[in-house]
C-alpha positions as CSV (number, residue, x, y, z in Angstrom):
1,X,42.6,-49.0,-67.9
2,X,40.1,-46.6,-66.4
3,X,39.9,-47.0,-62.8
4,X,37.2,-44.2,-62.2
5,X,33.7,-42.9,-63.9
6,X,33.1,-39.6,-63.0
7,X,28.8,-39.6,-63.3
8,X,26.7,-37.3,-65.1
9,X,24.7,-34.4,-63.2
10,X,21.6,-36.6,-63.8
11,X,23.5,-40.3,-62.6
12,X,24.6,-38.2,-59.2
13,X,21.0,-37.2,-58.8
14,X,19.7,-40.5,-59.1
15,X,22.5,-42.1,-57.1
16,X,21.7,-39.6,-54.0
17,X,18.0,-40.5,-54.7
18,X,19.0,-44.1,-54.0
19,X,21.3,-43.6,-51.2
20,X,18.5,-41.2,-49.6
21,X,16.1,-43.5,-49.8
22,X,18.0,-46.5,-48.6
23,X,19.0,-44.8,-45.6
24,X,15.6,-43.7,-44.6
25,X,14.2,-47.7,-45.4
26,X,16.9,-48.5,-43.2
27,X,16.2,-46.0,-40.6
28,X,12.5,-46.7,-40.7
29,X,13.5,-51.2,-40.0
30,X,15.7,-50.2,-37.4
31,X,13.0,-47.7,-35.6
32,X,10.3,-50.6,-36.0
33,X,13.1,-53.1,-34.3
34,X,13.6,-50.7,-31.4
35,X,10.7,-48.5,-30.6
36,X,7.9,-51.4,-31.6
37,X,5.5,-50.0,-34.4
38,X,3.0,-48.3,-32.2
39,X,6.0,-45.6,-31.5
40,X,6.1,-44.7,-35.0
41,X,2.6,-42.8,-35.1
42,X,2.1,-38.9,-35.4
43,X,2.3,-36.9,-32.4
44,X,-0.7,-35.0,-33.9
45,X,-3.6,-37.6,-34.6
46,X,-6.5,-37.5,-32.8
47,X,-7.5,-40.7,-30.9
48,X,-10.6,-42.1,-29.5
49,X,-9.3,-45.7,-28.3
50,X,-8.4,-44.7,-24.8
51,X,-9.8,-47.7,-22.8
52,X,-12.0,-45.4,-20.2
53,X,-13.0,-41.9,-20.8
54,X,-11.2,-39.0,-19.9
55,X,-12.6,-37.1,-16.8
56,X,-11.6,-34.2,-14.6
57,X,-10.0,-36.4,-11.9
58,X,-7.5,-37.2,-14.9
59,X,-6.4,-33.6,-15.0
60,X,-3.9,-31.5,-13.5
61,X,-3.8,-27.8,-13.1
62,X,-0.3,-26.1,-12.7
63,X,-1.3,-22.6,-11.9
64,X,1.5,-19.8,-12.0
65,X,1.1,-17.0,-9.6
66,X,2.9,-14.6,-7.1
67,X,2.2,-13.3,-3.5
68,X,1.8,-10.0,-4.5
69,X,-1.0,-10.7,-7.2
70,X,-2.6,-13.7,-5.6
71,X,-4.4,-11.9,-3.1
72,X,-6.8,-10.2,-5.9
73,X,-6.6,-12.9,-8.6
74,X,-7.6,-15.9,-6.6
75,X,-11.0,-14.5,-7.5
76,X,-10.9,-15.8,-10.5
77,X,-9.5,-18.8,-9.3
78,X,-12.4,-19.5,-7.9
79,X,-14.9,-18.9,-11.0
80,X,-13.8,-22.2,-12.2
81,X,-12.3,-24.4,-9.4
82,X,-15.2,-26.6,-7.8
83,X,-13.8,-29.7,-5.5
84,X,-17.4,-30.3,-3.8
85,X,-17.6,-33.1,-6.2
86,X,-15.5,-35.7,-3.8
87,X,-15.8,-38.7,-6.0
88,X,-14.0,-36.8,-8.9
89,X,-11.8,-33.7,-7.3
90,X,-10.2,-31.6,-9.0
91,X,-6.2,-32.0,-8.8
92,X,-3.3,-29.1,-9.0
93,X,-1.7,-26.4,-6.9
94,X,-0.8,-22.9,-7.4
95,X,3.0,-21.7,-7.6
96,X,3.6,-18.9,-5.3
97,X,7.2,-17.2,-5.1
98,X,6.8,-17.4,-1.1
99,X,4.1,-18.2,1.6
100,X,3.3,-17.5,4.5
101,X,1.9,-20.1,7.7
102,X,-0.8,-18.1,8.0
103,X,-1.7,-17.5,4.5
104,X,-1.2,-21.5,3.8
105,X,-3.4,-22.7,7.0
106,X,-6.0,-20.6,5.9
107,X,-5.7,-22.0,2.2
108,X,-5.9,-25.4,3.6
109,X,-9.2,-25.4,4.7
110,X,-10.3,-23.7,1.6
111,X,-11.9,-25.9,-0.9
112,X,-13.0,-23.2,-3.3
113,X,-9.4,-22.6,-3.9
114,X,-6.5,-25.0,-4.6
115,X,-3.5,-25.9,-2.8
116,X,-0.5,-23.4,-3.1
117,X,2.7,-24.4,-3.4
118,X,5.9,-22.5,-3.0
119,X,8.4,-22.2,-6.3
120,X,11.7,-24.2,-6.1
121,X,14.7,-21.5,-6.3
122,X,15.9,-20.8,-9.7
123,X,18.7,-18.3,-8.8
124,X,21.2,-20.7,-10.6
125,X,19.7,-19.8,-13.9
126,X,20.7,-17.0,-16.3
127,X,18.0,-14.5,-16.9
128,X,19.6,-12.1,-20.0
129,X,16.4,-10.6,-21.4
130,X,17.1,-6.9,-20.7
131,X,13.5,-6.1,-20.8
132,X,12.0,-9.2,-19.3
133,X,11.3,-10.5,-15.4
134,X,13.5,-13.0,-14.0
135,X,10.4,-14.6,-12.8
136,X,9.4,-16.2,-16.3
137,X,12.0,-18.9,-15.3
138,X,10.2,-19.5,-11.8
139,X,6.9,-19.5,-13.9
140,X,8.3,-21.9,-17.0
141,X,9.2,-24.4,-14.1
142,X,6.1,-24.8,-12.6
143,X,5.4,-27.3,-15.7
144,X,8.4,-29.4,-13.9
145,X,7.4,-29.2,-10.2
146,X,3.6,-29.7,-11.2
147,X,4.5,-32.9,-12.8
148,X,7.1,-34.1,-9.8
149,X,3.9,-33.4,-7.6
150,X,1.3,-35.4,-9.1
151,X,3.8,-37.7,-10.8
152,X,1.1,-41.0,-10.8
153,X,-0.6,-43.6,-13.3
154,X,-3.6,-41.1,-12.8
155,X,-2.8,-38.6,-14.8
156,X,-3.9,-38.0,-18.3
157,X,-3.1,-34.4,-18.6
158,X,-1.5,-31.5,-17.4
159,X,-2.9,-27.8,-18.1
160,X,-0.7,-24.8,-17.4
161,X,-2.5,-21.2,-16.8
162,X,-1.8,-18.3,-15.2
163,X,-3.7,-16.4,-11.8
164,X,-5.9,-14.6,-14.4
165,X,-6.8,-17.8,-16.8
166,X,-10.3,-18.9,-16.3
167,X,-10.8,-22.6,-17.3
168,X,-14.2,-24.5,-18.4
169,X,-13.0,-27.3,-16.8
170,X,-15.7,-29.5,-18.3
171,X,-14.8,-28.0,-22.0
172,X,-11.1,-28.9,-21.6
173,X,-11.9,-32.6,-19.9
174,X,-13.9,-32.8,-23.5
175,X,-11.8,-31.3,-25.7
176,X,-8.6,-33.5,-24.4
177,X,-11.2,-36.4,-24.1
178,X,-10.5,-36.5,-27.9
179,X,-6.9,-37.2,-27.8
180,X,-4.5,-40.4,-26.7
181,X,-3.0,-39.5,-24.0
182,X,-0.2,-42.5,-24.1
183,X,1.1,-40.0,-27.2
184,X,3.5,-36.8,-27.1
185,X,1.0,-33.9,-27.4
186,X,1.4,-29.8,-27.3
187,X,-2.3,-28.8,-27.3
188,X,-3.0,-25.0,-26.5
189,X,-3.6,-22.4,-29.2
190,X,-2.1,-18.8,-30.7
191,X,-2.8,-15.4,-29.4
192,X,-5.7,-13.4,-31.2
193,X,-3.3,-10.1,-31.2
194,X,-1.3,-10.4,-34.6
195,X,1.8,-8.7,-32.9
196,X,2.0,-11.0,-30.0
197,X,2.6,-13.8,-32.4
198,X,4.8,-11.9,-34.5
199,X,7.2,-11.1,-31.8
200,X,6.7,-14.2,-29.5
201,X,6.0,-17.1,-32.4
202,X,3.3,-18.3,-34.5
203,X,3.9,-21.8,-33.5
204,X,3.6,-21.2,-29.6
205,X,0.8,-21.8,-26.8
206,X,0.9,-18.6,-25.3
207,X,0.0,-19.4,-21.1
208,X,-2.5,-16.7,-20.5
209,X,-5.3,-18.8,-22.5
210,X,-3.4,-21.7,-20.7
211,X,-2.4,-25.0,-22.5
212,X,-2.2,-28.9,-22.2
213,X,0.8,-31.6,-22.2
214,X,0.0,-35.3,-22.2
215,X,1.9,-36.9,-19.2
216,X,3.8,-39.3,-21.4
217,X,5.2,-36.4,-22.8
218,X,5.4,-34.4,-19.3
219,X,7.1,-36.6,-17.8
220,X,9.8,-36.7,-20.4
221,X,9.9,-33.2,-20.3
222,X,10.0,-32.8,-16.6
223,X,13.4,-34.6,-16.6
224,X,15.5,-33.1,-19.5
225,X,13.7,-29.0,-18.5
226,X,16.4,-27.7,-16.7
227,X,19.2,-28.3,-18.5
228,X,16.7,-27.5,-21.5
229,X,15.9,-23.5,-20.1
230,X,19.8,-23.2,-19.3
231,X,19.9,-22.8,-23.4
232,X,17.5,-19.8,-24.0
233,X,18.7,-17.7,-20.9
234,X,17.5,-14.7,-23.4
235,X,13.6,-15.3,-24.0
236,X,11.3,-13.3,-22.4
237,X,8.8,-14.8,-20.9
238,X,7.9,-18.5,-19.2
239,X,5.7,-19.9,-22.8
240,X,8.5,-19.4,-24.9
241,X,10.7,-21.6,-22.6
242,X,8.1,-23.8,-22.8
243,X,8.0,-24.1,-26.4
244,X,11.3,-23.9,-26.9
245,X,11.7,-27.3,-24.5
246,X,9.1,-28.8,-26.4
247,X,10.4,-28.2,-29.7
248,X,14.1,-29.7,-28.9
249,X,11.9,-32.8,-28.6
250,X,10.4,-32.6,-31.9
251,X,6.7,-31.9,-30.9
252,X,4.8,-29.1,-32.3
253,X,2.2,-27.3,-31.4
254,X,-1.7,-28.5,-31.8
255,X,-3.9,-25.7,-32.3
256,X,-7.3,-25.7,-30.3
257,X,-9.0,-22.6,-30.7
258,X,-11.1,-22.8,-27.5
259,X,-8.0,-21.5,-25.7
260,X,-8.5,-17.7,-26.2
261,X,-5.3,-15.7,-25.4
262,X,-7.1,-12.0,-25.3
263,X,-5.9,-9.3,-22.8
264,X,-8.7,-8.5,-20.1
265,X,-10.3,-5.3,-18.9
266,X,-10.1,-5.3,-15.4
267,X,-7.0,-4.0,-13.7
268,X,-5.9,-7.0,-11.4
């Protein structure tokens, strides 16, 4: 009596066909059952059924700096922050590794500036990069502490720059205006220098042209990012950390080329 078939090359290729495809019809029912079919969408569609327009008061601006830069690049700061608009003003804070009173009370009264805002302590972190700064975990976490600031139904997106990023705020309230919000989304775009991307990651938003999360994915960052940066103790700078987050959640990168990552002339 034979008790066992072995198959052919082509029946076990057909028979993992099956088996492939059964699981993924049954992995696709159960998904539906739990997550609701509006979950299952991907994170890289461009929406225009959010119920009001975006505008800037829907925006937050995490800006990484340090005392000893601020003092000269606040001046670009102020290119593009304008809160004399009271009915829609703009919302954020710049990260400063320490602050003085006196340099805070006369930020406070400051409206062509924003708030500053001192850095949580990250000395519990490993920093290995030999040829790095430890400061580009300070600077990765201001993605965090920005979003446990303005934490609120409010919020639509949050932009990350650096001192030395100068925003259109206008252009990026339109150019987010295009996407859902309510869905996970990376947006920022490459650096124009080849090498940068070569050594750093084609598939990255590099900071210095800045780039935008939607808060429903922020806020699902902000909580899992520290034990998330604890992992890549060896990267160099505070976007790759970033990235790296963001990728362990399965969202990629969506490339808007308005965010120009190019290296300025002016020594500040």
């Amino acid at each position: 009596m034979q008790l066992f078939h072995k198959p052919t090359k082509g029946q076990s290729l057909v028979n993992l066909i099956l088996v492939s495809s059964s699981f993924c019809a049954l992995y696709l029912i159960v998904s539906v059952l739990l997550l609701g079919p509006s979950k299952l969408v991907h994170v890289n569609r461009s929406s225009q059924d959010v119920s009001t327009p975006t505008t800037i008061d829907h925006l937050v601006f995490g800006i990484a700096s340090s005392t000893s830069s601020w003092g000269k690049r606040k001046e670009y700061v102020k290119l593009w922050w304008n809160n004399t608009n009271t009915k829609k003003a703009m919302k954020g804070c710049v990260f400063l590794d320490s602050l003085s009173d006196e340099d805070n009370a006369r930020n406070a009264n400051d409206t062509s500036l924003p708030p500053l805002c001192v850095s949580q302590d990250t000395s519990r972190f490993r920093f290995t990069h030999k040829g790095g700064l430890r400061s580009a975990i300070r600077v990765a976490r201001v993605v965090a502490e920005t979003v446990a600031l303005y934490n609120d139904s409010d919020v639509r997106w949050y932009v990350f720059g650096d001192d030395d990023t100068v925003f259109f705020p206008e252009n990026v309230q339109k150019t987010l205006s295009k996407y859902d919000h309510e869905l996970w989304y990376y947006i920022g775009a490459h650096s124009e220098v080849y090498e940068q991307n070569r050594v750093f990651g084609f598939g990255m938003a590099f900071g210095g042209a800045g780039f935008a999360i939607s808060s429903s994915l922020a806020k699902v960052l902000a909580k899992v990012f520290d034990s998330c940066i604890e992992r890549y103790p060896h990267l160099y700078g505070s976007d790759g950390r970033v990235y790296s987050c963001l990728a362990e959640l399965g969202v990629g990168l969506t490339h808007e080329p308005g965010f120009h990552q190019v290296k300025n002339s002016l020594n500040f």
